[in-house]
VEXLUMRO-896258 format. One record per residue (C-alpha): x, y, z; residue in one letter. Coordinates in Angstrom, 2 decimals, m for minus. Layout:
BEGIN
MARSE X Y Z a
...
This chain:
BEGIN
MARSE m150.33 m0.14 m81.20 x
MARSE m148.99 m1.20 m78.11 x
MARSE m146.95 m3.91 m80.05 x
MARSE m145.69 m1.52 m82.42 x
MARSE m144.50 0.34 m79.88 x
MARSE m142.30 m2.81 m78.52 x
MARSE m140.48 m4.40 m81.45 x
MARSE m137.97 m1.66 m81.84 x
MARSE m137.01 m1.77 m77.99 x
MARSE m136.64 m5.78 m78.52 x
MARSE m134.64 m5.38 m81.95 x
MARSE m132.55 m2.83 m79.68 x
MARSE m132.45 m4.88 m76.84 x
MARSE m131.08 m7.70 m79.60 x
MARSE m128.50 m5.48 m80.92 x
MARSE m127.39 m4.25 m77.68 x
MARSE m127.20 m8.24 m76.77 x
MARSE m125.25 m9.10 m79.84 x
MARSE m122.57 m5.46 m79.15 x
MARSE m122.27 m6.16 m75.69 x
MARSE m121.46 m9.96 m76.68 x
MARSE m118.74 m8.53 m79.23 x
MARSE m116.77 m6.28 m76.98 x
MARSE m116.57 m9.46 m74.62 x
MARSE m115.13 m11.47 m77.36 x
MARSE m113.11 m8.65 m78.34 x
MARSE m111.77 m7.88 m74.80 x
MARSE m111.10 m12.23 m74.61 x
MARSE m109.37 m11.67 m77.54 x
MARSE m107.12 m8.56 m76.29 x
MARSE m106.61 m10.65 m73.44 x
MARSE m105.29 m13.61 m74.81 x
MARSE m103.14 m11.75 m77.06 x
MARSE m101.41 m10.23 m73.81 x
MARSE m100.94 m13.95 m72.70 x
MARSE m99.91 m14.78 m76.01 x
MARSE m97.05 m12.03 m75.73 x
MARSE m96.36 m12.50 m72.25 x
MARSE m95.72 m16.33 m72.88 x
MARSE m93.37 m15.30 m75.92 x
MARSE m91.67 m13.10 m73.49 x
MARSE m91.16 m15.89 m70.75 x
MARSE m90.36 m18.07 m73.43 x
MARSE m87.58 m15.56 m74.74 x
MARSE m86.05 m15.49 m71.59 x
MARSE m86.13 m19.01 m70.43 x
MARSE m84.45 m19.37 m74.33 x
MARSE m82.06 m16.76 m73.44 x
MARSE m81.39 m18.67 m70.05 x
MARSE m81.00 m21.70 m71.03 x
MARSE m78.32 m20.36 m73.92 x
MARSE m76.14 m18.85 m71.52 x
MARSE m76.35 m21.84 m69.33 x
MARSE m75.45 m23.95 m72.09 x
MARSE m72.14 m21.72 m72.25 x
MARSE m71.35 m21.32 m69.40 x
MARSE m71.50 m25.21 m68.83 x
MARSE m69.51 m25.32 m72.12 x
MARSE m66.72 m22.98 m70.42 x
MARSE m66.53 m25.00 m67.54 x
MARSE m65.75 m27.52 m69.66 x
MARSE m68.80 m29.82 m70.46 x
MARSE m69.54 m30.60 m74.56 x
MARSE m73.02 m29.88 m75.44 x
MARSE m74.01 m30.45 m78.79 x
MARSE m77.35 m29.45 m78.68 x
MARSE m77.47 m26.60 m82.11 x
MARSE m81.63 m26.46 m81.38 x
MARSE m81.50 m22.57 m79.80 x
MARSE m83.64 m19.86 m81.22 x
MARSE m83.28 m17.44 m84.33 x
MARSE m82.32 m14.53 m82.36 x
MARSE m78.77 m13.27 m83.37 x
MARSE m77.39 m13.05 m79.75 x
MARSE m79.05 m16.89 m78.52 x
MARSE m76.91 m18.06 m81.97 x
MARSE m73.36 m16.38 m81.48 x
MARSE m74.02 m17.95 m77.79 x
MARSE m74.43 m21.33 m79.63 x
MARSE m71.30 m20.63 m82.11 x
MARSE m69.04 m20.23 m79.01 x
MARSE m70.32 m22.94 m77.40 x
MARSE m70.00 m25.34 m80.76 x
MARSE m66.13 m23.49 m80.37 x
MARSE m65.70 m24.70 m76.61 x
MARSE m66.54 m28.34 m77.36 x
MARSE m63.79 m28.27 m79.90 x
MARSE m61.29 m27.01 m77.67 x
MARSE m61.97 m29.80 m75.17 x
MARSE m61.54 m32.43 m77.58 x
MARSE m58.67 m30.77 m79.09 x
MARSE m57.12 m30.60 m75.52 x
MARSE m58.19 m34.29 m74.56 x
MARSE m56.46 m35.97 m77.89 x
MARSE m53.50 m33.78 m76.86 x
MARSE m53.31 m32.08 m80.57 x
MARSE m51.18 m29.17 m81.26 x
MARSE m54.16 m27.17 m81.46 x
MARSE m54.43 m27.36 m77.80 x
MARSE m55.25 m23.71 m76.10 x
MARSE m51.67 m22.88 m74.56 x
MARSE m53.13 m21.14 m71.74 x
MARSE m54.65 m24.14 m70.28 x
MARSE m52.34 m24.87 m67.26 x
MARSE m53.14 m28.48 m67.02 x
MARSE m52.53 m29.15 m70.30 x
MARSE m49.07 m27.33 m70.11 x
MARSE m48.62 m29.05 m67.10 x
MARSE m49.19 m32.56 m68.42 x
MARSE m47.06 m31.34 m71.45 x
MARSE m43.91 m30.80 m69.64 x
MARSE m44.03 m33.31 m67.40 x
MARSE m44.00 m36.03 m70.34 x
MARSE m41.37 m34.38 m72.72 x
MARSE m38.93 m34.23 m68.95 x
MARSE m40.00 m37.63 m67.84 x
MARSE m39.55 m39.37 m71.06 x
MARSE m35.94 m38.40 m71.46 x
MARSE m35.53 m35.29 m72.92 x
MARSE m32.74 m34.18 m70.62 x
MARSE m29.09 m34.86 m69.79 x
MARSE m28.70 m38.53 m68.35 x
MARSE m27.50 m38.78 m65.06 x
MARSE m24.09 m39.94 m65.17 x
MARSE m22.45 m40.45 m61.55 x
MARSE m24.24 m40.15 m58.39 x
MARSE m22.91 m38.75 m54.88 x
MARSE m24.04 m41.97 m53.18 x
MARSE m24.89 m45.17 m55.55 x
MARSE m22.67 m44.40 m59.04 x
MARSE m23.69 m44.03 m62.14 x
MARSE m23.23 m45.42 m65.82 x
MARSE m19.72 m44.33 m66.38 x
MARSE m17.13 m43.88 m68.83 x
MARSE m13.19 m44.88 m68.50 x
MARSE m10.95 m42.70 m67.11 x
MARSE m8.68 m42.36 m63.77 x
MARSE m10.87 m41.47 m60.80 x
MARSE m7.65 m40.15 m58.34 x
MARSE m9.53 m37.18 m57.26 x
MARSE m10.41 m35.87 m53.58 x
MARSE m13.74 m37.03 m52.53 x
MARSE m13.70 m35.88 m49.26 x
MARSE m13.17 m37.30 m45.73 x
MARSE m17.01 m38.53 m46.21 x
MARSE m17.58 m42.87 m46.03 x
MARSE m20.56 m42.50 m47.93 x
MARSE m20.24 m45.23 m51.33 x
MARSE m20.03 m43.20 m54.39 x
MARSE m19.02 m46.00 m56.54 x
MARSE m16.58 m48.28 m58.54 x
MARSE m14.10 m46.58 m60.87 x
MARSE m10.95 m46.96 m62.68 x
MARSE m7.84 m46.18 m60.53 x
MARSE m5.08 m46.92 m62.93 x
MARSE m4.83 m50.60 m62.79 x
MARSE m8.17 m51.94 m60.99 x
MARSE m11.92 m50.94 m60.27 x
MARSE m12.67 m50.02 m57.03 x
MARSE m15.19 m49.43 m54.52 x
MARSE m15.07 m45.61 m53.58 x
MARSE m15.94 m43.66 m50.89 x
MARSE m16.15 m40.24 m50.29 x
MARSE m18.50 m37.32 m49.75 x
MARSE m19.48 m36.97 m53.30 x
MARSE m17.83 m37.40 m56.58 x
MARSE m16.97 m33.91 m57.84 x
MARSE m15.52 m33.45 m61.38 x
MARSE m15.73 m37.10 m61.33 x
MARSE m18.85 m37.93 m61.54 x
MARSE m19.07 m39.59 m65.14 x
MARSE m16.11 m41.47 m64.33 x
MARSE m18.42 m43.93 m61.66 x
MARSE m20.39 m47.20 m62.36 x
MARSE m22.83 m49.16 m60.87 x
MARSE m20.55 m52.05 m60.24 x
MARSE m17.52 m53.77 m61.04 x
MARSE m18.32 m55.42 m64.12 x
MARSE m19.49 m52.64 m65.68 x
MARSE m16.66 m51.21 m65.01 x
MARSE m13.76 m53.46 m65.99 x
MARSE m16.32 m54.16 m69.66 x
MARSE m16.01 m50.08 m70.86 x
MARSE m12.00 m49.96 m69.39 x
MARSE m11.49 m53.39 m71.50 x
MARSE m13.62 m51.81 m74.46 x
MARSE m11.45 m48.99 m74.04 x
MARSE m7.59 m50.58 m74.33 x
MARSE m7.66 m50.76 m70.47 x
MARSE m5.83 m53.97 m69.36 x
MARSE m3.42 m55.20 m66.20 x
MARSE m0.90 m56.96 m68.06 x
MARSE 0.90 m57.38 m64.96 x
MARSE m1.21 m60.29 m64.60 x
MARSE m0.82 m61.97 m67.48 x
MARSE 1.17 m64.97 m67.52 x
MARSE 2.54 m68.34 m69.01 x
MARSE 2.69 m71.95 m67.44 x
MARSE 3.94 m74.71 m67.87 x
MARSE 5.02 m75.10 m71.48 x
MARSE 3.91 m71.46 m72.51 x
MARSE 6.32 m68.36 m72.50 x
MARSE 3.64 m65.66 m72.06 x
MARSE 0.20 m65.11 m72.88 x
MARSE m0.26 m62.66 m75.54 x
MARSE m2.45 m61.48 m77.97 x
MARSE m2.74 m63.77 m80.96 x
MARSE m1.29 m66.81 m79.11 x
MARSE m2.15 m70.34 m78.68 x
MARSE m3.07 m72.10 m75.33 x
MARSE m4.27 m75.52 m74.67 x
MARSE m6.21 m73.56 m71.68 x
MARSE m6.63 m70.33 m69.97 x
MARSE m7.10 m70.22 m66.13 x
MARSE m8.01 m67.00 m64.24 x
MARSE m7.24 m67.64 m60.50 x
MARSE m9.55 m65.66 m58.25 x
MARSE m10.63 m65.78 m54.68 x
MARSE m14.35 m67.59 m54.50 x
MARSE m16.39 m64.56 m54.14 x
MARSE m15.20 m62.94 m57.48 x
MARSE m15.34 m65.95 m59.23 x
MARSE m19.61 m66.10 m59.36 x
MARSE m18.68 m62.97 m61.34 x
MARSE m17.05 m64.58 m64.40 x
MARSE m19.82 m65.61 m66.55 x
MARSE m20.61 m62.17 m66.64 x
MARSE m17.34 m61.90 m68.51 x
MARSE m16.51 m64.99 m70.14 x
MARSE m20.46 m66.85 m71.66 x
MARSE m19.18 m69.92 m72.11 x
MARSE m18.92 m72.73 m69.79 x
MARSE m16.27 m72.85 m68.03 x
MARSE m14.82 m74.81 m64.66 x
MARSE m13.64 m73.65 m61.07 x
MARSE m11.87 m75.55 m59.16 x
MARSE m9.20 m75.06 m56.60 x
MARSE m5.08 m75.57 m56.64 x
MARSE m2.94 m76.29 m59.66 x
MARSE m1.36 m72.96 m61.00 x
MARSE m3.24 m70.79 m58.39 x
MARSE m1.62 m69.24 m55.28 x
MARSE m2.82 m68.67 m51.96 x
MARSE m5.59 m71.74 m52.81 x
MARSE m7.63 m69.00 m54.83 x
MARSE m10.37 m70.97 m57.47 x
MARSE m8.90 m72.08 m61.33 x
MARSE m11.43 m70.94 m63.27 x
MARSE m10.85 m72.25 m66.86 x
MARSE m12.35 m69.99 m69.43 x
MARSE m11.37 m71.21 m72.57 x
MARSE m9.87 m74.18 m74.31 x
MARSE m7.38 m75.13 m76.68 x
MARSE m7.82 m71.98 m79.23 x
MARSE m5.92 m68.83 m80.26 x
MARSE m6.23 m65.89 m78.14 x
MARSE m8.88 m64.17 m80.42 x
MARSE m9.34 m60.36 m80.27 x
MARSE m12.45 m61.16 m78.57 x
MARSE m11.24 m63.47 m75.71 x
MARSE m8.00 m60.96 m75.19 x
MARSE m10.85 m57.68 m74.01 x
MARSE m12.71 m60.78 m71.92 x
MARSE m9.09 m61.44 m70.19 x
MARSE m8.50 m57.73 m70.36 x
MARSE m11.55 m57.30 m68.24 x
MARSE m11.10 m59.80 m65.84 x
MARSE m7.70 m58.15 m65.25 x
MARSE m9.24 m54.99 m63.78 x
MARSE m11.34 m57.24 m61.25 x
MARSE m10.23 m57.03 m57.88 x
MARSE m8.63 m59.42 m55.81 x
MARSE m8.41 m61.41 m58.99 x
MARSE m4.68 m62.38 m58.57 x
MARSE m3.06 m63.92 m62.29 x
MARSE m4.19 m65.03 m65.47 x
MARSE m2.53 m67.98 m66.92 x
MARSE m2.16 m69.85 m70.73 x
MARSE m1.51 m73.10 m70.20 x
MARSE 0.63 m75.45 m72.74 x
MARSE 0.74 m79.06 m71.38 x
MARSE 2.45 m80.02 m74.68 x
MARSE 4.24 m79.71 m78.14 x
């Protein structure tokens, strides 16, 4: 009787074992589901976090192309802008048309090529060191100054001016004195004055023949000739040349071509350059 009396309290006792072991598997259960959604949470976040670092990186100008973010609608418009920012950076970096206008390095860099590479007046005539000039009379005031502006035309020969700057005549100035006498020659400019014929030749003209042509100039001026004249040519002093200047002969037996006539023409405008002479030694 006695053990009649104890099977149902062990069967309960068994049951109450086996509950008891089911609400702790339940409760581990319940509890690891709270881990489960706290982890999603963190995880959400750090997602979230790391998207708007990723933009905020791409803002500041750095390319990510990492596309890998999350489903949520928010983490992928963050991803579409940055995918957008990278493309502006290389668009700005090739220098294409596309570039964002309110960029101020970019519209920096823009303006600064398109004025240095030429896209403005050139500078013609300078106040102290001349300029690339054109013909005309430079007979203008240029104040009590001595500062060099430049050579320029006066009406007969290219000279060094001074001055305190060079006014209305600015594009009137050159570097130097070839450059000068070249665009005055170019131009119909030409000292005639100093044009003659020796010995057996009446004049020295346009068209004519000479066995020779001598330009007599002092020694300094003469190291200026082959600038003028590319051809060989010989300096020596005396024969048709006062004072004892240099003969420099810069052309030989031939007809005074168009050509040779602007050289001559050029060399006229020189100064200190004193005649130019066609020489006939014979029928």
């Amino acid at each position: 009787m006695a053990s009649l009396i104890r099977t149902p309290h062990a069967w309960t006792d068994a049951r109450l074992r086996r509950a008891a072991a089911g609400l702790i598997t339940a409760a581990l259960v319940i509890g690891c589901g709270d881990d489960t959604t706290g982890d999603a949470t963190s995880d959400s976040a750090t997602t979230n976090s790391s998207a708007t670092g990723m933009t905020t990186d791409t803002t500041a100008g750095t390319s990510s192309g990492d596309t890998s973010g999350g489903p949520g609608g928010s983490e992928t418009a963050g991803m579409t802008s940055s995918t957008s920012g990278a493309t502006a950076t290389d668009a700005t970096t090739s220098g294409a048309s596309e570039t964002d206008p309110n960029s101020t390095g970019v519209t920096t860099g823009v303006t600064t090529v398109e004025t240095t590479d030429g896209t403005g007046e050139p500078t013609t005539g300078d106040a102290t060191t001349g300029g690339g000039g054109q013909c005309g009379v430079a007979d203008g005031d240029y104040g009590p100054c001595d500062a060099i502006i430049g050579w320029a035309f006066t009406g007969t020969t290219c000279e060094l001016l001074s001055g305190c700057d060079c006014g209305d005549d600015c594009d009137l100035f050159f570097d130097n004195e070839i450059d000068c006498a070249k665009t005055c020659a170019d131009a119909g400019e030409c000292d005639e004055d100093k044009l003659f014929g020796v010995a057996l030749a009446d004049d020295l003209t346009l068209g004519g023949f000479c066995d020779q042509v001598d330009v007599c100039t002092p020694q300094q001026y003469s190291q200026l000739l082959p600038d003028l004249f590319p051809e060989q040519f010989v300096c020596e002093p005396g024969q048709f040349c006062p004072n004892q200047q240099e003969t420099c002969t810069v052309s030989w037996a031939g007809e005074v071509t168009e050509e040779l006539w602007t050289q001559l023409c050029a060399a006229s405008l020189l100064p200190g350059l004193s005649t130019i002479n066609c020489v006939i030694w014979g029928p």
